[in-house]
VOBA-1610 file (N, C-alpha, C; in pm, whole numbers, padded with zeros to 5 digits, always signed):
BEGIN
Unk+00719-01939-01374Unk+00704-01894-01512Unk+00766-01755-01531Unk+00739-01644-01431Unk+00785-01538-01438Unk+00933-01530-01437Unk+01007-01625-01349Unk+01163-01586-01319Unk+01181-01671-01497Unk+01185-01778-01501Unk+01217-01834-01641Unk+01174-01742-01757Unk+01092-01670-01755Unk+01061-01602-01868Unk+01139-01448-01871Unk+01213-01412-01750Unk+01283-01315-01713Unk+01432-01372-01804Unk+01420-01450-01807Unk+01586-01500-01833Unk+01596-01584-02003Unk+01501-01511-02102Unk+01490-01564-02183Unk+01427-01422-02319Unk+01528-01411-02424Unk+01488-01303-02492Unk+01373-01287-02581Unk+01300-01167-02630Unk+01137-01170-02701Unk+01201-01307-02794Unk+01270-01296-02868Unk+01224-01389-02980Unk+01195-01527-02914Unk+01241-01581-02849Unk+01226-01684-02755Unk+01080-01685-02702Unk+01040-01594-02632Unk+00923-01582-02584Unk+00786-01551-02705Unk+00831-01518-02787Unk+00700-01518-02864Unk+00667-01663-02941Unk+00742-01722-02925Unk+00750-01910-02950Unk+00698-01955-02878Unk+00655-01922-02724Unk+00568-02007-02691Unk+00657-02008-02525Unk+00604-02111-02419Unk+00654-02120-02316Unk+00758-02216-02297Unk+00830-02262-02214Unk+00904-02357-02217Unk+00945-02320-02044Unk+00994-02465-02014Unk+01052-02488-01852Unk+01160-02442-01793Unk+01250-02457-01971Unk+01405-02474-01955Unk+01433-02282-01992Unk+01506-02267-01828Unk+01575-02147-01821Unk+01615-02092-01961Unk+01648-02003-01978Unk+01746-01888-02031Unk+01847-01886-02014Unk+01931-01825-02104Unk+02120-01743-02063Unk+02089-01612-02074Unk+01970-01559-02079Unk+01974-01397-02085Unk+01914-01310-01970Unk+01912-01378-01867Unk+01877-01299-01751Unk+01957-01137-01732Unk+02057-01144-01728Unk+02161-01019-01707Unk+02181-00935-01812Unk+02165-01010-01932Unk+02135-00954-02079Unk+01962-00861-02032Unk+01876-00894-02057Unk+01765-00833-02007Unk+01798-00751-01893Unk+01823-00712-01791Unk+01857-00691-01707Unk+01940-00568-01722Unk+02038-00563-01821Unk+02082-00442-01891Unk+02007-00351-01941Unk+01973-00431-02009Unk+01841-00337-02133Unk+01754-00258-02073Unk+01708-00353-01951Unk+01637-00290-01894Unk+01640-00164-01858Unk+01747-00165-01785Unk+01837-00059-01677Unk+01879+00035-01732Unk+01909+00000-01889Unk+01990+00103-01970Unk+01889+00189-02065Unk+01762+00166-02028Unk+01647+00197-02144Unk+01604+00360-02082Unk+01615+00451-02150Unk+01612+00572-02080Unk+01445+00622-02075Unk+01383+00578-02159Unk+01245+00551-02152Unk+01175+00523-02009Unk+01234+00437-01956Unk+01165+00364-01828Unk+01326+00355-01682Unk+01244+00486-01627Unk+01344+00507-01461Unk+01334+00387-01427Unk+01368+00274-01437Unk+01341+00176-01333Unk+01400+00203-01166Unk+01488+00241-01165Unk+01540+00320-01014Unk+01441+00402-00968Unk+01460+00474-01039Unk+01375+00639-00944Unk+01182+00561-00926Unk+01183+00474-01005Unk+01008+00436-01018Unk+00998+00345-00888Unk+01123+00237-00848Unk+01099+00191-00713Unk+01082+00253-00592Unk+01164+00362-00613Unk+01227+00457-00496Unk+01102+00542-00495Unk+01001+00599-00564Unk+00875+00681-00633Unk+00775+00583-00485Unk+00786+00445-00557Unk+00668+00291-00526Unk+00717+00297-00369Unk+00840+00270-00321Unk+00857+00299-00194Unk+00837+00390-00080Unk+00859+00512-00167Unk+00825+00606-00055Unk+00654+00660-00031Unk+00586+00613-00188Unk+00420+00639-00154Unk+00396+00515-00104Unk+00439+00351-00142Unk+00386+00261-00027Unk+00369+00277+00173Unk+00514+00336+00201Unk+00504+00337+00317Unk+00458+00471+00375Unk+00442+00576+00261Unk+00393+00678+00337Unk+00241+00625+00365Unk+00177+00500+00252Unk+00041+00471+00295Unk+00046+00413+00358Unk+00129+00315+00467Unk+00117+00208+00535Unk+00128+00305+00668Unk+00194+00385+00666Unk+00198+00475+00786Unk+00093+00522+00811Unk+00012+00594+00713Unk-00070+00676+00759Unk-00192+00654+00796Unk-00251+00550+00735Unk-00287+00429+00701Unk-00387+00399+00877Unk-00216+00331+00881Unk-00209+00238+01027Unk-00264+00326+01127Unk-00153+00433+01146Unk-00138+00553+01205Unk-00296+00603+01275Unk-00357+00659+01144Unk-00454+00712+01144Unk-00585+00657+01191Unk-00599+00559+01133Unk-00677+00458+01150Unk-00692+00416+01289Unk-00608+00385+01346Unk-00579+00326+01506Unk-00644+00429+01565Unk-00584+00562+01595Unk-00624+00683+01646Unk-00805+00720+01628Unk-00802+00718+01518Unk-00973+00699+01514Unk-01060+00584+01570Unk-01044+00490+01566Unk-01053+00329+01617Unk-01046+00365+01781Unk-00924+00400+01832Unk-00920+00467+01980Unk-01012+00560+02042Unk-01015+00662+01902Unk-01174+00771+01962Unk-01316+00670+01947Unk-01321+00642+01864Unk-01476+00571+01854Unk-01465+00439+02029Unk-01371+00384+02015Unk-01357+00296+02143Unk-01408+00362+02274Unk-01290+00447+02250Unk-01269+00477+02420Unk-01403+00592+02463Unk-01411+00687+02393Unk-01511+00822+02402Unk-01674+00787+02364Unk-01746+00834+02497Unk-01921+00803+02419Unk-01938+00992+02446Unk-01940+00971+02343Unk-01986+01128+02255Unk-02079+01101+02207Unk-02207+01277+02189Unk-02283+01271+02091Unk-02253+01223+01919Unk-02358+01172+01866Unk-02274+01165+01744Unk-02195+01039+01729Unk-02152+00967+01810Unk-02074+00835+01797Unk-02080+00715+01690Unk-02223+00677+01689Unk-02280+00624+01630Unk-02335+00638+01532Unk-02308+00758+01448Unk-02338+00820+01345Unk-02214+00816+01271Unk-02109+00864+01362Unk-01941+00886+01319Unk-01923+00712+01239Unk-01934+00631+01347Unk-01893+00468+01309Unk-02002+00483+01164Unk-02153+00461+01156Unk-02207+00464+01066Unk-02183+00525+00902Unk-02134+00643+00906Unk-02094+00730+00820Unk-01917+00672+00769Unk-01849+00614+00800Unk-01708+00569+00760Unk-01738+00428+00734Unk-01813+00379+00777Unk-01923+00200+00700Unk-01951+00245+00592Unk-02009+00358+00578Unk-02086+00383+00444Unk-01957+00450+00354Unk-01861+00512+00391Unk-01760+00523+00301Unk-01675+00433+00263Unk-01699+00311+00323Unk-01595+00200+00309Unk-01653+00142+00130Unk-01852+00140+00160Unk-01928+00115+00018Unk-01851+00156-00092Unk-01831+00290-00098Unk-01832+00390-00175Unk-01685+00366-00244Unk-01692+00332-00369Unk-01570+00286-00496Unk-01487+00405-00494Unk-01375+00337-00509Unk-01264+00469-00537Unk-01325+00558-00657Unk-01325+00433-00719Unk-01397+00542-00906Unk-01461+00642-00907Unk-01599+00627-00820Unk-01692+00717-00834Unk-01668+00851-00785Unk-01554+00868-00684Unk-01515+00949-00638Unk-01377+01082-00692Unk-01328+00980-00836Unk-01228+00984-00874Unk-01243+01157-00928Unk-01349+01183-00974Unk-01339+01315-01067Unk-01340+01448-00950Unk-01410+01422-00858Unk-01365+01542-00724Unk-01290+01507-00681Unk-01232+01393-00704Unk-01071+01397-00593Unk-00979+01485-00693Unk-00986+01430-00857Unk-00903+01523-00898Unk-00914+01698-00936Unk-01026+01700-00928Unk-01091+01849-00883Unk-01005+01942-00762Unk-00991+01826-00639Unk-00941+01880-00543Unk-00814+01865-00522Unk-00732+01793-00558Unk-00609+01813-00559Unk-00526+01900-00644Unk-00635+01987-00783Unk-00578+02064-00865Unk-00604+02175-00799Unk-00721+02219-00730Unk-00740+02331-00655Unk-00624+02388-00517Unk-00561+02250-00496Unk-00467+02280-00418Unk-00337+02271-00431Unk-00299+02264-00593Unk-00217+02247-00677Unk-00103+02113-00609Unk-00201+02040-00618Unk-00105+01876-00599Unk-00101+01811-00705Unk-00133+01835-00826Unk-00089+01761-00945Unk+00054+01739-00951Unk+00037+01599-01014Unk+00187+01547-01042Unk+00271+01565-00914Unk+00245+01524-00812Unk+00278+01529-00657Unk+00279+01379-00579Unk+00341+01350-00561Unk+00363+01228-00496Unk+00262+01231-00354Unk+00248+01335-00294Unk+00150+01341-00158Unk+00009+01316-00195Unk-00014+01365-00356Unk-00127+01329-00376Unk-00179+01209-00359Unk-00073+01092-00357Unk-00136+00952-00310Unk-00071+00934-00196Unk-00011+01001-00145Unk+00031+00951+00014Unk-00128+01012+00130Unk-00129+01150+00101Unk-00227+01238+00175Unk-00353+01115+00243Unk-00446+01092+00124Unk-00529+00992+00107Unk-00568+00910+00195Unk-00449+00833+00237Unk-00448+00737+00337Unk-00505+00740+00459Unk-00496+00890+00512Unk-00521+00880+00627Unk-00661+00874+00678Unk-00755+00875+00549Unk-00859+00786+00541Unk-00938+00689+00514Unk-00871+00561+00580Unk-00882+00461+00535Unk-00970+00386+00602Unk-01110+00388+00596Unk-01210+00299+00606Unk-01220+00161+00674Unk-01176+00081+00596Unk-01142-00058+00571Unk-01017-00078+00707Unk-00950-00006+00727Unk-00842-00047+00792Unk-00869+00037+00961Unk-00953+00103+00923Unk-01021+00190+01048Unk-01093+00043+01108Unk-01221-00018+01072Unk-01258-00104+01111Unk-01177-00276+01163Unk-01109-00256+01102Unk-01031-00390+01174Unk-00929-00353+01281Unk-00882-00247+01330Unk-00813-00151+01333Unk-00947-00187+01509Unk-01067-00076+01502Unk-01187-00120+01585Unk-01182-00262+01642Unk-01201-00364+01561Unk-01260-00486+01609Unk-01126-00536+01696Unk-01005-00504+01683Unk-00924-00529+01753Unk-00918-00475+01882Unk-00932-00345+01888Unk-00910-00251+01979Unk-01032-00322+02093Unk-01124-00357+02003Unk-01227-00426+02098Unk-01223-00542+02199Unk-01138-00619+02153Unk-01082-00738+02176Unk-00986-00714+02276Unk-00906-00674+02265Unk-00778-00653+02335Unk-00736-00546+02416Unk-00801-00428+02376Unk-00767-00335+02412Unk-00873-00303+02574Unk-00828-00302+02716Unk-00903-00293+02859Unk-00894-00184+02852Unk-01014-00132+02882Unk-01024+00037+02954Unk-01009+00056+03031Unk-01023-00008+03192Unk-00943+00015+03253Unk-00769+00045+03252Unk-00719-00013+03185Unk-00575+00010+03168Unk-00569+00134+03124Unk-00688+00205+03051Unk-00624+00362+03006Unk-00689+00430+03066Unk-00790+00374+03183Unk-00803+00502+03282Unk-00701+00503+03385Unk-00648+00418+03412Unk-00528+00413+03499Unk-00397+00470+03419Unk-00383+00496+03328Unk-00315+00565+03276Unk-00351+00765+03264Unk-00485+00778+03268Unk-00520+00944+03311Unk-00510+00937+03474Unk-00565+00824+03515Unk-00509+00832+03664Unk-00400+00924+03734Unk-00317+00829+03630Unk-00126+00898+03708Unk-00111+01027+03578Unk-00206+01074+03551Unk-00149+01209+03470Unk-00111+01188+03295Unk-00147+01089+03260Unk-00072+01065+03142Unk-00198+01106+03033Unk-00151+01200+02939Unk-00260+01242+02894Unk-00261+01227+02740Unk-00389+01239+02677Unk-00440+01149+02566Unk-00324+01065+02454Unk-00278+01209+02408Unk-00214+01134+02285Unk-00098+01021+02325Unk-00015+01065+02473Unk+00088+01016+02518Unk+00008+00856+02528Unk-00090+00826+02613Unk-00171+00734+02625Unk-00177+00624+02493Unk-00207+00746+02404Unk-00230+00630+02244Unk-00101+00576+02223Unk-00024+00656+02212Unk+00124+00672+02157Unk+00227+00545+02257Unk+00213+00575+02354Unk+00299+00529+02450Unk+00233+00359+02492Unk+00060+00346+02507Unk+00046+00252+02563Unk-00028+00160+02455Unk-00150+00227+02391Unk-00218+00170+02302Unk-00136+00133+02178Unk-00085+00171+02135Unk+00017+00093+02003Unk+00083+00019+02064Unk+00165-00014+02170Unk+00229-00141+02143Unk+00142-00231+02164Unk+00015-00203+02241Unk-00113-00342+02253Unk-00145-00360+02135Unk-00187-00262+02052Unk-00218-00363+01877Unk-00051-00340+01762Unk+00040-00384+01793Unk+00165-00401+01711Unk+00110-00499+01667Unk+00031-00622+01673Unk+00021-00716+01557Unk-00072-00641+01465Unk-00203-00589+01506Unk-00256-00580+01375Unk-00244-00428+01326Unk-00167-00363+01373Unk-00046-00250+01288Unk+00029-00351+01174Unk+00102-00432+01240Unk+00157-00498+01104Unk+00105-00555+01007Unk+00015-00624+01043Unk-00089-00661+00962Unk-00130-00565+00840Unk-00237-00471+00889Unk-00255-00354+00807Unk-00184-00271+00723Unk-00071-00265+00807Unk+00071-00217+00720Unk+00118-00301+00595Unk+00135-00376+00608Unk+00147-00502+00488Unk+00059-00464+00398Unk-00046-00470+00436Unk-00199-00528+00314Unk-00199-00365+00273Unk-00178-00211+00345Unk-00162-00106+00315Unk-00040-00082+00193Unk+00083-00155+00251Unk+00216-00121+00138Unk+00146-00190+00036Unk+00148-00338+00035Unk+00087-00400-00104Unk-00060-00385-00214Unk-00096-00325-00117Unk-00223-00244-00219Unk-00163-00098-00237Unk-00124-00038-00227Unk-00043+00069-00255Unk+00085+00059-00361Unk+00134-00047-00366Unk+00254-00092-00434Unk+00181-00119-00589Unk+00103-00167-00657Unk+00011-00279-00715Unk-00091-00134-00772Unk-00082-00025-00713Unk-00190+00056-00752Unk-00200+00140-00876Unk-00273+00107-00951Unk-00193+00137-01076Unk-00310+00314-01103Unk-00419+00289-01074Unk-00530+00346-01110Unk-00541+00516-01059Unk-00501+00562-00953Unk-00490+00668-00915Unk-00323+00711-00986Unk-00255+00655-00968Unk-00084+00732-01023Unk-00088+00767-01168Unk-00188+00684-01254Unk-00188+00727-01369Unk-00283+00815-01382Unk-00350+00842-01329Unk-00433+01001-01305Unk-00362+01102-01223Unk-00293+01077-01145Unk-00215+01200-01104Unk-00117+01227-01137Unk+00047+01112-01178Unk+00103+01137-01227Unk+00164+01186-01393Unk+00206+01265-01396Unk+00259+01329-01565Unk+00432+01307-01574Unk+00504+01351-01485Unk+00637+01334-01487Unk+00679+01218-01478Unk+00745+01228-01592Unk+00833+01088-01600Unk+00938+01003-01461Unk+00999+01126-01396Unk+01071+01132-01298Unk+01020+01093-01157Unk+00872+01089-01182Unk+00800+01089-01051Unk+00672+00933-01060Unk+00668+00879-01191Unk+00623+00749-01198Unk+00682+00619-01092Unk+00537+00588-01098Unk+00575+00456-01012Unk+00614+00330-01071Unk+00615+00218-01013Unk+00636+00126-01075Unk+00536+00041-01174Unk+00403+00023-01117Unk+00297+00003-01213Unk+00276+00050-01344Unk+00260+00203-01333Unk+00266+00312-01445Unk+00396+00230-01554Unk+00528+00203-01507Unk+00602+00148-01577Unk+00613+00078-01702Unk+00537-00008-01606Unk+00486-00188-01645Unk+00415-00166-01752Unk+00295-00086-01719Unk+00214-00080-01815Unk+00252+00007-01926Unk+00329+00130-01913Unk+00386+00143-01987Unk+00498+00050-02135Unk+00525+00005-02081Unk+00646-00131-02146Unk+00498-00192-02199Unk+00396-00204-02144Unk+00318-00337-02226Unk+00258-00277-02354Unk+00239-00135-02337Unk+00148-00068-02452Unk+00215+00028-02508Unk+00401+00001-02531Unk+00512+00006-02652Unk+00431-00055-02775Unk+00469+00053-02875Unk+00496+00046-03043Unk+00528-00072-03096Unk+00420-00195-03135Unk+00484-00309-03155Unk+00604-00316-03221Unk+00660-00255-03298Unk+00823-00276-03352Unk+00937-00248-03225Unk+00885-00183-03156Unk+00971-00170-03014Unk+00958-00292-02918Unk+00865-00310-02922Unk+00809-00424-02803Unk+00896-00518-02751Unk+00930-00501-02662Unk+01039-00594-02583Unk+00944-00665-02449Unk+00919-00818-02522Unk+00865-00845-02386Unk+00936-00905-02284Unk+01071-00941-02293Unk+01158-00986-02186Unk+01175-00874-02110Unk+01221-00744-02128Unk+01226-00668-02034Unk+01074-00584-01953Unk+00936-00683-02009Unk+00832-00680-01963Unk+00844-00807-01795Unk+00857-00918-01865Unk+00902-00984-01794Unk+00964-00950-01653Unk+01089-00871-01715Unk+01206-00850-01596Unk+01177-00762-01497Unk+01078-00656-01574Unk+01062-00504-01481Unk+00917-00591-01381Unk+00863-00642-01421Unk+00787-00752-01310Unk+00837-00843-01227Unk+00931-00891-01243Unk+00992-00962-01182Unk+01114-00850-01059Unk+01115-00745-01126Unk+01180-00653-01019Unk+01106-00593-00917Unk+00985-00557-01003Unk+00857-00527-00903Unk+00823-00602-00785Unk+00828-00721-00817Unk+00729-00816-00713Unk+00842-00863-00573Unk+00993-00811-00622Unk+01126-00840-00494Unk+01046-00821-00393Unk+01010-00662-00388Unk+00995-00574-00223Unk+00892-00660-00182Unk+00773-00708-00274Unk+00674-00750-00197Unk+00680-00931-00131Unk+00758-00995-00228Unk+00792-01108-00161Unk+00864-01093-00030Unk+01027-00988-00038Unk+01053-00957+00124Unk+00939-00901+00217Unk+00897-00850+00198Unk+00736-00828+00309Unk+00675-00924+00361Unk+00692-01041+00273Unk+00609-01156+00331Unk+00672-01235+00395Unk+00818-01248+00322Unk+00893-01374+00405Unk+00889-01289+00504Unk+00952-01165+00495Unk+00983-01141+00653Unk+00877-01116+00791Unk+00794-01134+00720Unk+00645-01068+00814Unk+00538-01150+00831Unk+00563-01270+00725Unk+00435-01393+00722Unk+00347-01437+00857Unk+00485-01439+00986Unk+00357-01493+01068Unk+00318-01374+01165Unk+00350-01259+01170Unk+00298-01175+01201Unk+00172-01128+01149Unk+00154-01202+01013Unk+00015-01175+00931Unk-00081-01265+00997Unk+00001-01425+00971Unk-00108-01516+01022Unk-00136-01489+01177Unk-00026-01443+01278Unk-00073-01455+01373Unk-00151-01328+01423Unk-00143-01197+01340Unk-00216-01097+01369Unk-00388-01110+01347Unk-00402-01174+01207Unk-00469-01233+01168Unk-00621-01270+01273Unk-00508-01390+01318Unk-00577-01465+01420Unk-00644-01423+01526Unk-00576-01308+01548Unk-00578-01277+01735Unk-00698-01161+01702Unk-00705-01093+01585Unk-00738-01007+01573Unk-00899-01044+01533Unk-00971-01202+01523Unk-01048-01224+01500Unk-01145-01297+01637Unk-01021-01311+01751Unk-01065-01363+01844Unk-01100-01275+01984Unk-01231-01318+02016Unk-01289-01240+02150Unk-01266-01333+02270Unk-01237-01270+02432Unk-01220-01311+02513Unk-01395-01362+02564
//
């Protein structure tokens, strides 16, 4: 419905649906591109570089913490795991008015880090992130690694990430695409036109001046949106299912 309705102009579309393609794909497609209103370039390139700065940091971060709670019995351990359960509860929303409290105090408004920063506390991805590490990850193998001298971070870095590369990818995925899709924090932090994402866009185009209202190039700028995330999947699908899998199974 989406590609056919990409390739077919408003007057067309406010008639109703139909099966049969369009001749105005490239026509839309102009308009789009040529509409000075809406960066469609700079808003992917915006969506790209805060997706993967969250999938990085994300992953990144997450693992590393997942590694301390694993490997280390410290005071406090069980309080640490307890206390990031209970932040996982806790709604972005409710949190929303001191986050933006604190990012103005540190003058990150209208800052793209303001939604990259974030990530590197990620709850949700900390714990699966754990249950893996549990699974798969032998302690012996990383005391034999302080054995011969090899010391902490080199250890994480060097031995423990390539043992969870599946559910790094995993997380990374479900990190870019909830990050990509996020509409709710960018329109609270972002103001510059130059620095909008792609969501912000969209929604923008939908809540145009009805005498302006172009919904084919509503259509199209969705249909441009959703490229990156379909390549993510073809290219990564069974790394999902099979991360998935492994990542649910105990020896």
């Amino acid at each position: 419905m989406l590609i056919v309705n990409s390739t077919r102009v408003h007057s067309q579309l406010i008639n109703g649906f139909s099966f049969i393609p369009g001749k105005y794909f490239f026509f839309n497609l102009k308009n789009l591109l040529s509409n000075d209103n809406i960066p469609v370039v700079g808003a992917l390139l915006n969506s790209v570089m805060v997706s993967v700065g969250n999938a990085v940091f994300a992953t990144y971060f997450s693992a590393m913490t997942a590694y301390g709670i694993h490997m280390y019995r410290f005071k406090g351990r069980k309080f640490a795991f307890s206390f990031i359960m209970a932040v996982m509860m806790v709604p972005a929303q409710v949190t929303t008015l001191g986050f933006l409290r604190l990012i103005g105090a540190i003058n990150l408004d209208d800052n793209l880090l303001a939604l990259i920063i974030p990530a590197i506390a990620s709850p949700v991805v900390f714990f699966y992130m754990l249950q893996y590490l549990q699974a798969f990850l032998s302690k012996s193998l990383v005391e034999a690694s302080r054995i011969d001298g090899c010391g902490e971070f080199r250890t994480f870095n060097t031995i423990v990430i390539p043992i969870i590369k599946p559910a790094i990818a995993v997380q990374g995925i479900f990190a870019f695409v909830s990050s990509w899709n996020n509409y709710f924090l960018p329109a609270l932090v972002i103001n510059s036109k130059s620095r909008k994402t792609i969501p912000i866009l969209i929604a923008q185009l939908r809540s145009a001046d009805y005498m302006k209202f172009d919904l084919a190039q509503v259509y199209m700028l969705i249909f441009i949106a959703i490229i990156p995330l379909l390549i993510v999947y073809l290219l990564l699908s069974r790394q999902i299912i099979g991360g998935v899998t492994l990542g649910g199974v105990k020896e």
